[in-house]
DRENGU-365837 format. One record per residue (C-alpha): residue in three letters; x, y, z. Coordinates in steps of 0.5 Angstrom, whole numbers, plus 2048, in hexadecimal, padded with zeros to 3 digits. Layout:
N
alaXYZ;...
***
This chain:
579
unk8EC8AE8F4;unk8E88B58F2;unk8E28B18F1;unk8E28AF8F8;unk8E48B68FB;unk8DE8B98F7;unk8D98B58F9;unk8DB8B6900;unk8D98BE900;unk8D58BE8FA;unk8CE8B88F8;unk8CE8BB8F1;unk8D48BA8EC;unk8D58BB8E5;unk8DB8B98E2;unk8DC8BB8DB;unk8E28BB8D6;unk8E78B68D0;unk8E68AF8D4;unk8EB8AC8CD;unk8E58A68D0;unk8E18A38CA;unk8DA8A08CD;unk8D589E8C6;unk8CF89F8C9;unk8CF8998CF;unk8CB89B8D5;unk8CF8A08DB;unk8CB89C8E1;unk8CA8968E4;unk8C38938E4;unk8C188C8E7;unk8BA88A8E5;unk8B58888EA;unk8B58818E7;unk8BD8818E8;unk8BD8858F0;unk8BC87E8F3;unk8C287B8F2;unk8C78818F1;unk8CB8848F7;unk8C888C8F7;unk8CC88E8FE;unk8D288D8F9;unk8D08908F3;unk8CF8978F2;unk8C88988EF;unk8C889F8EB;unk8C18A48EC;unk8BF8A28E5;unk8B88A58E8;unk8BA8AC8E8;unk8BB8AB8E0;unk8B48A98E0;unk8B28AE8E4;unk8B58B48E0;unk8B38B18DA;unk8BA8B08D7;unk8BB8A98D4;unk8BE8A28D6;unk8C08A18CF;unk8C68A68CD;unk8C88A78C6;unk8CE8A78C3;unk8D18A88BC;unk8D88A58BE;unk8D589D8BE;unk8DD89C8BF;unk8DF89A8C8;unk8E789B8CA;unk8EA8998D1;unk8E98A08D4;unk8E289F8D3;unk8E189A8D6;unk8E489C8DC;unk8E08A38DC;unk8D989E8DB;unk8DB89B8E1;unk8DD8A28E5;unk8D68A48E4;unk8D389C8E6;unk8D889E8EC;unk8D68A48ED;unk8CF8A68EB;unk8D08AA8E5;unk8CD8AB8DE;unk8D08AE8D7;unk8CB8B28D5;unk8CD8B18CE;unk8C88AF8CA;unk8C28B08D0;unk8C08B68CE;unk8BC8BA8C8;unk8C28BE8C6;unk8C68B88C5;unk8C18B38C3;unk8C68AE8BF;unk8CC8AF8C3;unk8D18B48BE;unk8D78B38BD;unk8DC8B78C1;unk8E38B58BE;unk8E58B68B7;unk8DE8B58B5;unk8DF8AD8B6;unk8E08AC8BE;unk8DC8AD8C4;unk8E28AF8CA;unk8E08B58CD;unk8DA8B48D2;unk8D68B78D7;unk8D48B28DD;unk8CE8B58E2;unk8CE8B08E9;unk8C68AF8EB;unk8C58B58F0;unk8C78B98EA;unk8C28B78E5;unk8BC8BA8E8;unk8C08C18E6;unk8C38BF8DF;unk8BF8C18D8;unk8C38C18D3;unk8C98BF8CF;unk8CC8C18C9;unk8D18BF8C4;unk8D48C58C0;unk8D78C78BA;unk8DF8C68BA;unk8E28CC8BA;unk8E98CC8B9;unk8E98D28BE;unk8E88CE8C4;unk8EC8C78C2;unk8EF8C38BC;unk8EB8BD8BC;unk8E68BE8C1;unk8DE8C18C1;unk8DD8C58C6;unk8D78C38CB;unk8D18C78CE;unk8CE8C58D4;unk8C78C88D8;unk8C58C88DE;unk8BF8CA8E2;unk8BF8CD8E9;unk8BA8CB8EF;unk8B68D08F3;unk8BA8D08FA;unk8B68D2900;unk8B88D8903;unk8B68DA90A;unk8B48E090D;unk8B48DF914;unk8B88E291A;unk8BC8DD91E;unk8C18DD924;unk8C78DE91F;unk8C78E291B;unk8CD8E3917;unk8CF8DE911;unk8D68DD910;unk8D68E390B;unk8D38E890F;unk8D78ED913;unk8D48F2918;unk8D48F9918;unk8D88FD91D;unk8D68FF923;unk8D2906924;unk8D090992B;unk8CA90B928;unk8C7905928;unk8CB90292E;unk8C3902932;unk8C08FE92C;unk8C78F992D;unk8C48F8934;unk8BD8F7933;unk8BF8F292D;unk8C38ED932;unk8BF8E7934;unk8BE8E793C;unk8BC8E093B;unk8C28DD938;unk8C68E293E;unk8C18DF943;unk8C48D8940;unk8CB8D8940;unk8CB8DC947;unk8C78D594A;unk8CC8D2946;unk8D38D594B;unk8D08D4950;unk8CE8CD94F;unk8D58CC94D;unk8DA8C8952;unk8DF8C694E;unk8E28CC94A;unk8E68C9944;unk8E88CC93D;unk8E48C993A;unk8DE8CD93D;unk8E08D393D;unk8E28D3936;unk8DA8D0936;unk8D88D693B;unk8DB8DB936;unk8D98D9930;unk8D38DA933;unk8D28E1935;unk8D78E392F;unk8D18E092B;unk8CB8E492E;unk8D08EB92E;unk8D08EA926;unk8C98E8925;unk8C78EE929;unk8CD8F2924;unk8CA8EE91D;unk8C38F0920;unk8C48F8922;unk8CA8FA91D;unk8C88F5917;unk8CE8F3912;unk8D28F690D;unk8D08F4907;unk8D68F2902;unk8D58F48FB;unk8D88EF8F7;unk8DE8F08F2;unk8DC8F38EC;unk8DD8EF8E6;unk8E48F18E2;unk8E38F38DB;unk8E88EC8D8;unk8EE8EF8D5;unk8F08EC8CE;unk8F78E98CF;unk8FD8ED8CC;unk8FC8EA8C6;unk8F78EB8C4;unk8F68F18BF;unk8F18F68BA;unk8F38F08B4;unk8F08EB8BA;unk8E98EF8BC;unk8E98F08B6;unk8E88E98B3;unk8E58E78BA;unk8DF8EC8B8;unk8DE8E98B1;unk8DE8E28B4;unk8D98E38BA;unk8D48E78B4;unk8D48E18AF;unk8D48DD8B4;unk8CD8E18B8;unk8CA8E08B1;unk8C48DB8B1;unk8C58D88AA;unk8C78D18AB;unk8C98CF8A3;unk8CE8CD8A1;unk8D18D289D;unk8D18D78A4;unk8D48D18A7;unk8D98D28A3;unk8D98DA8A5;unk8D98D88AB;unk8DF8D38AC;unk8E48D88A7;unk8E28DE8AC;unk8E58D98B2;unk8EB8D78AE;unk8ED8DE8AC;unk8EC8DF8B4;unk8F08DA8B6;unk8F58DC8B1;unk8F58E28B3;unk8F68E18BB;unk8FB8DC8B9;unk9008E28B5;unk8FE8E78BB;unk9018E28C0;unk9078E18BC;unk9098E88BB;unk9078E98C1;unk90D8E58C5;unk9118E68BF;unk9118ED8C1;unk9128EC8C8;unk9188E88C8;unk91B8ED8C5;unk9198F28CA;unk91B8EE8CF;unk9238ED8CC;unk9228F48CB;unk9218F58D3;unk9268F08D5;unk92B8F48D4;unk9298FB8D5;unk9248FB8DB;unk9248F48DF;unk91E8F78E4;unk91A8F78DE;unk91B8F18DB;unk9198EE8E2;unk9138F28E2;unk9108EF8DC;unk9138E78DD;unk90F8E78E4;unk9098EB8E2;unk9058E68E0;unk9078E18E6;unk9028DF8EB;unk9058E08F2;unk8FD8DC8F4;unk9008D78F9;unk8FB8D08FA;unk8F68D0900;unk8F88CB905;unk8F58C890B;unk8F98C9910;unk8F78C3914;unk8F78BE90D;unk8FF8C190D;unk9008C0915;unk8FD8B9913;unk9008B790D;unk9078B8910;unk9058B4915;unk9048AE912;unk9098AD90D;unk90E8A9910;unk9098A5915;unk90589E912;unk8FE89F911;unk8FC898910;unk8FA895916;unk8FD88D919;unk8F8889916;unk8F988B910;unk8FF88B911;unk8FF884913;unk8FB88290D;unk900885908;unk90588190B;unk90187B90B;unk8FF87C904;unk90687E901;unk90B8798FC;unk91287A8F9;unk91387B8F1;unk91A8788F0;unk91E8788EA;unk91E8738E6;unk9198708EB;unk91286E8EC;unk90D8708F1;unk90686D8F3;unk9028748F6;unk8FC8728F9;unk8F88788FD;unk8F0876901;unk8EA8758FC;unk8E887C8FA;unk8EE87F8FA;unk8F48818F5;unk8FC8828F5;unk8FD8898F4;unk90488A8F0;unk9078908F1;unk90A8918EA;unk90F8978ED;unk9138918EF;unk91188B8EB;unk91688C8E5;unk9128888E0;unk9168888D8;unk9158848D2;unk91A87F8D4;unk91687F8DA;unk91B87F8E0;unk9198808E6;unk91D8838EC;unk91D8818F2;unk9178868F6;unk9118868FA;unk9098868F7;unk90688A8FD;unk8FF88B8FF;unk8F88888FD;unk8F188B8FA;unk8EB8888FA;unk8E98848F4;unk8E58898EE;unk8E18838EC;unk8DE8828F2;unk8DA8888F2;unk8DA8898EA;unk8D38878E9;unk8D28838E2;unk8CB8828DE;unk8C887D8DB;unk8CD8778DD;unk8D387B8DC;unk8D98798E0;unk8DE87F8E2;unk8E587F8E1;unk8EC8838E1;unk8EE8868DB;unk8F68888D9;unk8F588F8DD;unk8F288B8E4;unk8EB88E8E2;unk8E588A8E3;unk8E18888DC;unk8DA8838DA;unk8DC87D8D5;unk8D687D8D3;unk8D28768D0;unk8CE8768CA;unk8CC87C8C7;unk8CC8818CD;unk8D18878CC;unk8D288D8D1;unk8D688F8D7;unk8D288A8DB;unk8CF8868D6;unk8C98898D7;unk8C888B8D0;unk8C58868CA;unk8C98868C3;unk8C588A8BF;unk8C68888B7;unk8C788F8B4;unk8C288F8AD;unk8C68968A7;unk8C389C8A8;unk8BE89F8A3;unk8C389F89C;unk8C889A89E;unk8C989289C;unk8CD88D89F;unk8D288989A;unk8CF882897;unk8D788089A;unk8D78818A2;unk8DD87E8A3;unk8E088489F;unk8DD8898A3;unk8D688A8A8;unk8D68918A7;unk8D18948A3;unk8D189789D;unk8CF89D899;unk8D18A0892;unk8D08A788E;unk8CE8A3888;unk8D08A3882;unk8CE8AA87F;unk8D38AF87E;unk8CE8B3882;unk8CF8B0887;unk8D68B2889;unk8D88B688E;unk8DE8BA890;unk8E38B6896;unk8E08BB89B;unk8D88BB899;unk8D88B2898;unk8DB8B38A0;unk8D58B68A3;unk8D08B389E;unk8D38AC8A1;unk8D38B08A9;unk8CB8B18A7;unk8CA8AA8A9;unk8CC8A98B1;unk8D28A58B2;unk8D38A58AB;unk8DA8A78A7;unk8DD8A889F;unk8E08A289F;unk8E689E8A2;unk8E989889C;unk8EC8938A3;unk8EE88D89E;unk8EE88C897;unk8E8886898;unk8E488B89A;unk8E5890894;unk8E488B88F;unk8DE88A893;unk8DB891893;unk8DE89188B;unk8D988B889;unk8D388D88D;unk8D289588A;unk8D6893883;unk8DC897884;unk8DF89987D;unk8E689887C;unk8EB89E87D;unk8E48A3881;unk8E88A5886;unk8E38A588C;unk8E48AA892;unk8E68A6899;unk8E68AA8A0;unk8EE8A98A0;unk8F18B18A0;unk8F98B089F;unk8F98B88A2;unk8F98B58A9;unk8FA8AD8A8;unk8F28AB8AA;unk8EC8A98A8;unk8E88AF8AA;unk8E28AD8AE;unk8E48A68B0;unk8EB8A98B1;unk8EF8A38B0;unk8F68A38AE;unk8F78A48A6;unk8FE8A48A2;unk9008A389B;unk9078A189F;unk90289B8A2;unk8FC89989D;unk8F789489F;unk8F8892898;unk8FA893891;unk8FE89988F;unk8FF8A0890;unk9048A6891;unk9028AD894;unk9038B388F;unk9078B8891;unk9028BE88F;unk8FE8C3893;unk8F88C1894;unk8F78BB892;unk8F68B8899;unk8EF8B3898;unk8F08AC895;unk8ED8A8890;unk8ED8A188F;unk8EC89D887;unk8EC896885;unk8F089687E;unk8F188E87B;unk8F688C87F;unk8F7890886;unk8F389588A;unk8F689C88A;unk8F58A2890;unk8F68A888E;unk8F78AF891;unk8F38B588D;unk8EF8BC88E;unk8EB8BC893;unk8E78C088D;unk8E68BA888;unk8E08B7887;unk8DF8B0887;unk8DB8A988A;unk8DB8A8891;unk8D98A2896;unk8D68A289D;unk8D889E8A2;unk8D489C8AA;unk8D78978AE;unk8D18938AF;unk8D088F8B7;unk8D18888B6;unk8CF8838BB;unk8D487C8BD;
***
């Protein structure tokens, strides 16, 4: 509905911000073949403006590092279908791969463009996260270019605009006022009442609004206009709060951060200076309130002005601009039927009884579907059913949902349109080939696919070899889409132990943290209360939060260490596999 209210008042939107929408790489736009435009119904298909990628040099293909889809993102890649938006994640020369924007592991936060907006888009970026702006979320960077807009230097007949005031009058140039009225617009309204022989309000309103047109553009024209300098720009006061300890460190993290040295051991700088900022901020915040709820049980009793003073000083007092028209409008509808007799008929047409216990045959015209009001139908697990009315009808989704390659649409449990696809067609629309994915450079399938289809990768056997907790994750997260790996089943474990010749009792390193019960860059859940297999308890002691995993004779054993310690580490990549 905002959507629909901003593109009525503006042709250029960009909605940016956390989406909780999965979409893997699948196209954000319909587009029907030549060869296919025969036989598709095109006045029932919204056809996206894919030319304008084209035109500004901005890819089809998006790229992503989150191959994984959800229900949110499906739904937001038929809004952009609808719609005629693009994400321009993964389109740009800032965001080539498609980074992730969540924990490091998923793509949620999105910047959509619609086609008008394209021609003004340059640049997108995914950010370092910053523990500053968000706990789990990287921080987005968006360009945008301006265009050259016209600007006229001609004199017409109104010259005001709707921020231009007149200035005051001045007898001093009351002769040039008179020279500037136009004789010849005078001339024309004269004509005009004398030739009137039925007076109205109407023309008189019309006659007035005349001549108090040519009396302020003579005004404009000898007096000029005020010109209003704008506001000066506030210095931003920092909150109460916010004290010397606070710049202090809030000046320490913006140097380290202005430093363009980018290894890892200034990265490791910089990230210090932005906790210790965070931490600063936060005790300030703390002492901050603590102290003032003091003061404010102090005022109670003794000064009660005061005390209302400071409650109500940072109050907004702002009320929220209403159209007085809508209000008068809104008041007038509410209790009046909008829907007009023929769909009043067709309603009553089309409308059967659930009752309890009992079966009912709904039947509704070809193309269209009950639309049950669940506010009153009282559905539970026993099914029990009372007795009330399923009102209204929608048209059929499938009859406009537009299935590629032989694919037939169909409602799925949230009465949203989807393709089942035939053979190995994939995508939204099944527009989209199965691809059978080969392991990046280093990784290797397991010789027992039933097992697993992921590939593989292993440090080696080397002492050399291993890494702390923290240096094996990124290691892994060097290779796109990859991550320190995930042990699903005691089949797949074996599998991987057989092919790289894992020792018994070598502890491998697994992404699992018990710290925050995941497994970091996958982010699935993970708890020694419910292991996928084998056995394992959680150590109490600080810091030991990063997870191993060993084979001994009998059993697999999870184990949760120092993150410091050193041992062999196995990475993992969902490989895409076709039907």
């Amino acid at each position: 509905m905002e959507l629909f209210e901003l593109s009525h008042r503006f042709s250029k939107c960009l909605l940016v911000g956390d989406f909780n929408a999965r979409t893997g790489s699948e196209d954000d736009f319909i587009f029907v073949p030549d060869s296919e435009s025969h036989v598709v119904d095109i006045e029932n298909i919204q056809i996206n403006a894919v030319c304008n990628l084209d035109q500004y040099d901005f890819s089809r293909k998006r790229n992503s590092r989150d191959k994984n889809k959800n229900r949110f993102g499906n739904q937001l890649l038929e809004f952009c279908k609808g719609n005629n938006f693009f994400i321009m994640n993964g389109r740009t020369l800032g965001d080539i791969d498609g980074k992730f924007t969540c924990r490091n592991s998923s793509v949620v936060d999105y910047c959509l463009c619609s086609a008008e907006l394209i021609q003004n888009f340059t640049d997108f970026k995914v950010l370092d996260f910053s523990s500053l702006y968000s706990d789990v979320h990287s921080p987005i960077e968006i360009s945008l270019k301006q265009t050259d807009q016209e600007v006229s230097t001609k004199c017409s007949d109104d010259t005001r605009t709707n921020e231009q005031k007149i200035n005051n009058w001045t007898n001093e140039k009351s002769h040039k006022f008179l020279e500037c009225l136009n004789l010849t617009e005078i001339e024309n309204i004269n004509s005009e009442i004398d030739g009137t022989t039925v007076v109205t309000q109407e023309t008189v309103d019309m006659i007035i609004s005349k001549i108090g047109k040519v009396l302020i553009n003579s005004a404009g024209n000898t007096f000029g206009f005020k010109v209003s300098a704008g506001k000066k720009s506030e210095h931003r006061k920092n909150k109460p709060w916010f004290d010397h300890d606070c710049k202090a460190a809030r000046s320490e993290f913006r140097k380290m951060k202005r430093n363009k040295n980018k290894s890892p051991f200034h990265r490791a700088l910089v990230s210090d200076a932005e906790k210790r900022y965070k931490n600063t901020m936060n005790k300030a915040h703390k002492k901050y309130r603590s102290d003032f709820r003091k003061k404010m049980d102090d005022l109670k009793q003794k000064d009660a002005k005061e005390f209302w003073r400071l409650l109500n000083e940072n109050k907004s007092t702002a009320q929220p601009k209403i159209d007085f028209d809508k209000l008068v409008s809104y008041f007038k509808e509410l209790n009046s039927d909008l829907r007009d007799d023929t769909e009043e008929q067709q309603i009553e047409k089309n409308t059967e009884y659930c009752f309890e216990g009992g079966e009912a045959d709904l039947e509704c015209p070809d193309g269209y579907l009950i639309d049950i009001n669940l506010g009153s139908l009282h559905i539970q697990l026993l099914s029990i059913f009372s007795l009330q009315r399923m009102e209204g009808i929608t048209k059929d989704p499938c009859d406009s949902f537009y299935c590629a390659n032989g694919g037939m649409c169909k409602l799925g449990s949230d009465l949203e349109p989807m393709c089942q696809c035939l053979g190995d067609w994939n995508g939204t629309r099944c527009d989209a080939p199965c691809v059978l994915e080969t392991c990046p450079i280093g990784f290797k399938l397991l010789p027992n696919q039933a097992s697993s289809t992921n590939c593989y990768s292993d440090s080696g056997a080397s002492p050399a070899n291993n890494r702390q907790w923290n240096q094996a994750l990124v290691t892994c997260a060097m290779t796109p889409g990859a991550y320190l790996w995930r042990p699903n089943t005691v089949q797949e474990a074996a599998a991987v132990r057989n092919e790289f010749n894992l020792p018994n009792d070598a502890y491998v390193w697994t992404g699992a943290i018990d710290g925050t019960f995941i497994f970091a860059i996958e982010n699935g859940p993970f708890a020694f209360g419910a292991l996928p297999f084998g056995t394992g308890t959680a150590d109490p002691a600080v810091g030991t939060d990063c997870v191993g995993i060993r084979f001994n004779s009998a059993t697999w054993v999870w184990s949760d260490q120092l993150c410091t310690n050193i041992h062999r580490y196995i990475c993992e990549y969902p490989r895409r596999v076709c039907p």
